[in-house]
N, C-alpha and C positions, 0 to 999 in steps of 0.2 A: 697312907693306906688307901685314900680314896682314887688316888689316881694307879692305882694297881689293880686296883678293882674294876674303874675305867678301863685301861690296857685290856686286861684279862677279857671284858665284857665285847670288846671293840672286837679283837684274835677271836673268840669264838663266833663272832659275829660274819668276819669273813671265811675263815676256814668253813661255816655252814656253809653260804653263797658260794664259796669254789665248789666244795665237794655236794653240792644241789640238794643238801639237808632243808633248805625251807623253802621246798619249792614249789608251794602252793603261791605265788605271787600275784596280785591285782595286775591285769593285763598283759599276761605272758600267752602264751600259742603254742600251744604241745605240738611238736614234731611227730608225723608220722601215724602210726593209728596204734591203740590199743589190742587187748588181745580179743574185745567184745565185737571188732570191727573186721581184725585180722581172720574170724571165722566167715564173714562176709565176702571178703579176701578172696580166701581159699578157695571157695565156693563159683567164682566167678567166670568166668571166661578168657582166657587166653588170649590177645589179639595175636600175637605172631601163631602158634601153636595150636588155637582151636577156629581162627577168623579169616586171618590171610591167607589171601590165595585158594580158599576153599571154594566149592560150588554150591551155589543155591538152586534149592527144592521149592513147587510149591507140592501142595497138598496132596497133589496127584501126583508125586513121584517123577516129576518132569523137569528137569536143568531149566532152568530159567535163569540163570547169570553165575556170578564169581566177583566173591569179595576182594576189591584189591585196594582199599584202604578203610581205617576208621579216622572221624572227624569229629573232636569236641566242640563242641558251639564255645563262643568267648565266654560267654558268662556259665560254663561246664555244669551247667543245666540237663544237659541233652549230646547227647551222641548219635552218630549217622556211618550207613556204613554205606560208599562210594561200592556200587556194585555196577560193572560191565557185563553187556548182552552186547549177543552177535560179532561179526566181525571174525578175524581169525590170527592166531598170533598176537593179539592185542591191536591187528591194523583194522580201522572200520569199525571199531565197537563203541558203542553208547555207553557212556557212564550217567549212573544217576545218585541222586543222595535219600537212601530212605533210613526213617529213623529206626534207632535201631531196637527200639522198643515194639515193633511190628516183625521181629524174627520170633522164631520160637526153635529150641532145640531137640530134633527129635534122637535117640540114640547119640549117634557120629553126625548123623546131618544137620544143616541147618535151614529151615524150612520159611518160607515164606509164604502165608496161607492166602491163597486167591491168588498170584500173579500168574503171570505168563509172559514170553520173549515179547510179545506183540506189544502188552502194559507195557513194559521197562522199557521198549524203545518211543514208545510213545511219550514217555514220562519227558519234561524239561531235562533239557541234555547238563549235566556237571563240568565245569572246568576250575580249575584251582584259581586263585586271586594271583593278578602277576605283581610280581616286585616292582614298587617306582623305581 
């Protein structure tokens, strides 16, 4: 009887663990985000869709560059959007890295308050890291 009881205890043991019945575990790592986060989510900004490739405003309604990548820092702390000024066709243009906690979104635009073409070509020019 005791070792049926064993069995029995063992079988409902794993069949929880497969089917993820007790999965509140001591140092487990939830995949993905909740639904508290996913509103967070939703709310966010688009890179391909609302970033790339877009034009920047500053405050005065004046083009002052175009997003043409976002950049996580390693330790995903912080984000940067690689914004080009001047040049034409992409030949000749200054890329620079400003964070990207310094845009702000007005309507459809995205605005960056105080710059000008003259700043951003001014600013330390960007080039990506080369591969050894």
């Amino acid at each position: 009887m005791r070792y049926v009881l064993y069995s029995s205890l063992t079988a409902l043991l794993l069949v929880s663990a497969a089917t993820g019945i007790n999965a509140q575990t001591a140092g487990r790592t939830t995949l993905g985000v909740g639904t508290v986060e996913l509103d967070d989510v939703i709310k966010g900004w688009s890179v391909d869709k609302t970033l790339l490739g877009k034009h920047v405003y500053n405050d005065k309604n004046e083009q002052v560059g175009k997003i043409e990548d976002i950049i996580l820092s390693p330790a995903r702390k912080e984000s940067y959007a690689i914004v080009s000024a001047g040049g034409f066709l992409g030949i000749g243009s200054h890329d620079v890295a400003i964070p990207a906690a310094q845009f702000k979104m007005t309507g459809e635009r995205i605005v960056l308050p105080g710059a000008t073409k003259e700043l951003i070509k001014a600013m330390p020019a960007f080039h990506y890291a080369r591969k050894q």
